[in-house]
N, C-alpha and C positions, 0 to 999 in steps of 0.2 A: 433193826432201827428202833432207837428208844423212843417214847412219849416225850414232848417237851416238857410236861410236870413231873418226869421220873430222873431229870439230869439235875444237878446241883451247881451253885452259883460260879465254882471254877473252872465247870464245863463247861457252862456258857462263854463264861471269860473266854475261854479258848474255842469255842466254834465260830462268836461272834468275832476274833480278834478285838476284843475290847482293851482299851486302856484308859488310866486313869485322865480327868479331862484336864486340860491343862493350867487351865485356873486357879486347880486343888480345890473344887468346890465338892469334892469327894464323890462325885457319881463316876461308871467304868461306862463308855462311851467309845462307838467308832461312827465313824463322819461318813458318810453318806452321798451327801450333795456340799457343795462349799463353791459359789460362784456369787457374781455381784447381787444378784435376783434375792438370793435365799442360800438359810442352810438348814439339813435336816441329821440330826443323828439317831441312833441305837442307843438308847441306856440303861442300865441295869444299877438298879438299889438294892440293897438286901443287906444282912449283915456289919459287916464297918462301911460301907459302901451308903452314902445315903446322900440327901439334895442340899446343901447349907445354906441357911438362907442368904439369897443374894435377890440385887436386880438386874436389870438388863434394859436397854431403850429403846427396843422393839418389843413389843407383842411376840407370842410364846407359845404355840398351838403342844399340846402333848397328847400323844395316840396309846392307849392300852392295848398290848399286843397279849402276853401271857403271864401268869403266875399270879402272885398274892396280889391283894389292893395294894394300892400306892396311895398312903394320906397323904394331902399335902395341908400345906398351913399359907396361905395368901393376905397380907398387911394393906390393904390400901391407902392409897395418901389422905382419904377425907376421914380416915378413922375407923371405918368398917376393917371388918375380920371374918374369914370363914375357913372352914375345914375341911375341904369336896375334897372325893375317893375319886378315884382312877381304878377302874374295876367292871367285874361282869354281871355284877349283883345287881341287876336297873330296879326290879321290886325293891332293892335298900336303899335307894338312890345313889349308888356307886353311877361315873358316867365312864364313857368309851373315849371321849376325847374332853378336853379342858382350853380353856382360850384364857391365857395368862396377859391382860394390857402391859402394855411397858411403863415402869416405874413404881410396879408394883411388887412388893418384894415377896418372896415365894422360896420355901424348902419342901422337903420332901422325904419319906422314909418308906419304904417296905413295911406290911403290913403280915408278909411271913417272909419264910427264907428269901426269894427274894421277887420281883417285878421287872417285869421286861417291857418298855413303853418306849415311844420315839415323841421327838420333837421339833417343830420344824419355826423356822423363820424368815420372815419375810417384811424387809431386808434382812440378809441375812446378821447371824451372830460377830459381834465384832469385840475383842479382849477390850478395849477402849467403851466401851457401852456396857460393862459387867462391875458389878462394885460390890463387896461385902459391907455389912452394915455393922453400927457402934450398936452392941446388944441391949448396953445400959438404954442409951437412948430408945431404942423399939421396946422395951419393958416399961418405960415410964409413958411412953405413946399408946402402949396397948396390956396394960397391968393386965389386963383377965385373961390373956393369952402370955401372961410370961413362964408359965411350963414350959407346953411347944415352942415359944424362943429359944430358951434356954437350950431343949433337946435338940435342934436346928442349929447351934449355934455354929458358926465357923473352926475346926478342930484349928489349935493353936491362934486363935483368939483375934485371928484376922478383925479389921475396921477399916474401912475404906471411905466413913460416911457417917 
């Protein structure tokens, strides 16, 4: 039996049965729970595999299970910005779980090969409550953060917003 830090991200893909999420918001993801209440999935970043920033209209609970930190980049509507890990490092202030409000727009990358983290929601997830966002516009909103935009951005230049 291997160590789970000794298997690589297409092994994961294949033990977790992960696939791509349907959205194309580029994380590999299998669904878990999916009922009226809530929904919770399995996802993995790492590699070309990463979070593009989008929103959602539920609140967004994410749990660190294994592997590298998972930065993420969080835009809120009143202007603030910050950049909390998903991770097991608490002396760095890496945290174990992250509570994402809704409407606030949020990507995500691996911080090495890749991050194994879950997410859950409640109401659940609904394709109708997910929106990518116009990148010009989130850079002129948040100039000191338009790196991390830019690197987050939606692959093939999605805007929905």
């Amino acid at each position: 039996m291997k160590n789970l830090d000794d298997l690589n991200i297409d092994q994961l893909i294949e033990i977790f049965g992960l696939r791509p999420q349907e959205d194309g918001e580029g994380t590999m993801i299998t669904q878990n729970l999916c009922d009226r209440y809530g929904t919770a999935i399995v996802a993995l970043t790492g590699g070309a595999h990463f979070s593009a920033l989008h929103t959602l209209d539920s609140t967004e609970v994410y749990h660190m299970y294994a592997g590298a930190p998972r930065r993420m980049l969080l835009l809120y509507p009143d202007g603030r910005w910050e950049k909390p890990v998903l991770g097991h490092d608490f002396a760095a202030g890496q945290v174990p779980q992250l509570v994402v409000p809704a409407g606030v727009w949020q990507g995500s990358r691996s911080d090495g090969p890749w991050s194994l983290t879950g997410a859950t929601m409640a109401p659940g997830y609904r394709s109708d409550g997910f929106r990518f966002p116009d990148i010009e516009k989130l850079v002129r909103r948040y100039p000191e953060a338009e790196d991390s935009i830019r690197d987050l951005a939606p692959i093939g230049g999605h805007a929905d917003a």
